[in-house]
N, C-alpha and C positions, 0 to 999 in steps of 0.2 A: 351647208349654207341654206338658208331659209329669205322667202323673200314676203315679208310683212307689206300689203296693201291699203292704205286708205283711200275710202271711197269720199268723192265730195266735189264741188266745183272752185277752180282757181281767182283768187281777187277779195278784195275785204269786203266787199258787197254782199257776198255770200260766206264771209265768213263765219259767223252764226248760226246760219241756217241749220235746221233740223239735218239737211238731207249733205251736211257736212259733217255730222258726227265722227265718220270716218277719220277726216285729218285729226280731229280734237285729239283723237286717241293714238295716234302717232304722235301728235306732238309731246303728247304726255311720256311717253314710252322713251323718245328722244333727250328731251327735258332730264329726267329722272336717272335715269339709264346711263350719262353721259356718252349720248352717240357726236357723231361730226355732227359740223354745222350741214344744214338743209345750200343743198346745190343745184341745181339746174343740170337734166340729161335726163335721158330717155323720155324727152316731151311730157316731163313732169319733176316732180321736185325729191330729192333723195339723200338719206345721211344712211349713216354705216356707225356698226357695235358689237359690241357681242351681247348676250343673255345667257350666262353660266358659261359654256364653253362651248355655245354656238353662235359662229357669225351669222349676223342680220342685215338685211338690206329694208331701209325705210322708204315706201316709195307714197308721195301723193302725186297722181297724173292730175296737169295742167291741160289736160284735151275737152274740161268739162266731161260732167256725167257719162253723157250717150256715148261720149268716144273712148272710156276709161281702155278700155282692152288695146289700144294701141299702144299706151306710153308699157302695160302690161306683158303685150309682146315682147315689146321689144326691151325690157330688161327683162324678163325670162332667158331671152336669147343667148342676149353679151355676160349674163354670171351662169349661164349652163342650168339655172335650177329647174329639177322636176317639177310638173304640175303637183304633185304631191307635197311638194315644200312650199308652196304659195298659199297664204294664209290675205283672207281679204275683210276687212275689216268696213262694215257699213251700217245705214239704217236701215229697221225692221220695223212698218208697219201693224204687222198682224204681231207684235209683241208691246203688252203694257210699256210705259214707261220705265226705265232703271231693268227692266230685265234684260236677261242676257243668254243667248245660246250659241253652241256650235255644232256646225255640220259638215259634214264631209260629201261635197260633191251632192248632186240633186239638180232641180229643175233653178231658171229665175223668177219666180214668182211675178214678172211682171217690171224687175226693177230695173230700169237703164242701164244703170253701170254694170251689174251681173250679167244682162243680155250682150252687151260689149263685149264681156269679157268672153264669155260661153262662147260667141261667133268669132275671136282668134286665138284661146289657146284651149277651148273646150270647156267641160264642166266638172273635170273631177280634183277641183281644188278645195280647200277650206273655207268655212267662210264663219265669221264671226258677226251673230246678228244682234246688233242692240236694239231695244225696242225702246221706242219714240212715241208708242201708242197711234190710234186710227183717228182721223176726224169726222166719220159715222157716214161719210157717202162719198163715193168713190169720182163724182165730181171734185171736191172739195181736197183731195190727195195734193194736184201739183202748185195749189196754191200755200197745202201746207208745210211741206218740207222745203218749201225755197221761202217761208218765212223763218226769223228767227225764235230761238228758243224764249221760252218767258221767263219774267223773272221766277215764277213761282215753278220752275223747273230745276231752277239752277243746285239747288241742293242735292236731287238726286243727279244729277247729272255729273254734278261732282264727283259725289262718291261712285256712281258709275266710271268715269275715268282716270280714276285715283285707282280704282280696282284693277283696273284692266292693264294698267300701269304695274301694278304691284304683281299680278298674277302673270304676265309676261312672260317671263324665264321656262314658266311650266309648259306655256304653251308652246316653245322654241324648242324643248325636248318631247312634245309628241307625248303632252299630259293633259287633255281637255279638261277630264274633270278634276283634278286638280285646279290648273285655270278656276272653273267658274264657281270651285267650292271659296278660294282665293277671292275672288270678284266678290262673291254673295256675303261674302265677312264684311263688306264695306256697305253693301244695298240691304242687306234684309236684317232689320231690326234683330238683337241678339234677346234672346228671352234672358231676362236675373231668374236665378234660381230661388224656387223659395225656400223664405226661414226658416227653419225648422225646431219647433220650441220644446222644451224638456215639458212632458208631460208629469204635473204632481198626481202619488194617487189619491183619492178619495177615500177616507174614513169616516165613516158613520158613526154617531155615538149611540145609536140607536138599537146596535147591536151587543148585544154582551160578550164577553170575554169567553173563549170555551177554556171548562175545567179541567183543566189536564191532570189533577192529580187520579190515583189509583183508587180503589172501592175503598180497599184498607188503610190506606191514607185518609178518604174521607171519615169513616168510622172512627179512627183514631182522631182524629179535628174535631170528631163531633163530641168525643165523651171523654174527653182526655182534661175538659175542664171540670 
């Protein structure tokens, strides 16, 4: 069993918000996947599925951002999963827009919901970071992820949770880059191949024919009339 995390805050207010990307992509996951309907428990919101022949648990915590590591606890607890099976799914900052990476355990760079979680079940879990892009001063951060995304996002954003949808299963068996080769077939332009045209050759008329007959050949051509 694996327990999938989205990161984000509870209520339609925030549901747009950059620094909700997290649920988008549960939801998608859920949607797609035909998981249960989303329930109420563990102080946040949770449906159930498989992905290939591993059951999943979907959780978005309702404790708001700062508090994520609670509703976290405490479904880690009651389905027994190792920190090792907890896979958390948030916004990345220091990542362009539509990209995407995963890491295994590391620091929280600063981000609320990662420091939540770090300070009750540690930090050697997964974490899948989508990038949202920087808004260039570090003032400007908490006003940007608790706005919503623009329209002129929306495309990549798409194909960012359409991927991550579709690359899922890889990631429930312990296949990252699989995952994000899966993802990047939706976000990263595919190059066409190019045409390749029959090349005709080039004849000169400028050149003359070589003589191929014999000395005694020519001799006989020449006096033979």
């Amino acid at each position: 069993m694996k327990l999938f995390v989205g990161l984000g805050n509870p209520g339609k207010k925030y549901a747009n918000n950059r620094h909700n990307i997290g649920f988008m992509a549960l939801n998608q996951i859920s949607t797609d996947h035909s998981f249960s309907s989303w329930k109420h428990k563990f102080q946040g919101q949770i449906s159930s599925g498989t992905l290939g022949m591993e059951k999943i648990i979907l959780l978005k915590p309702d404790t708001f951002m700062n508090l994520s590591g609670q509703s976290v606890s405490e479904a880690m607890n009651f389905y027994k999963v190792k920190i090792e099976d907890i896979i958390v799914f948030h916004d990345e900052l220091d990542l362009s827009p539509s990209k995407l990476r995963v890491k295994i355990s590391g620091g929280h760079a600063g981000h609320n919901g990662l420091r939540s979680i770090h300070q009750h079940i540690g930090s050697d879990y997964t974490r899948v970071r989508m990038g949202i892009g920087h808004p260039g001063h570090k003032d400007r951060v908490a006003n940007y992820v608790l706005n919503d995304f623009s329209k002129s996002d929306a495309d990549w954003l798409n194909d960012l949770i359409f991927g991550i949808s579709d690359g899922a299963s890889h990631l429930a068996k312990g296949e990252p880059a699989k995952f994000m080769n899966t993802v990047a077939m939706r976000t990263v332009p595919q190059r066409e191949k190019p045409i390749k045209k029959k090349i005709e050759p080039v004849i000169s008329k400028d050149i003359p024919e070589i003589d191929k007959r014999s000395p005694i050949q020519k001799l006989m051509d020449r006096f033979g009339n």
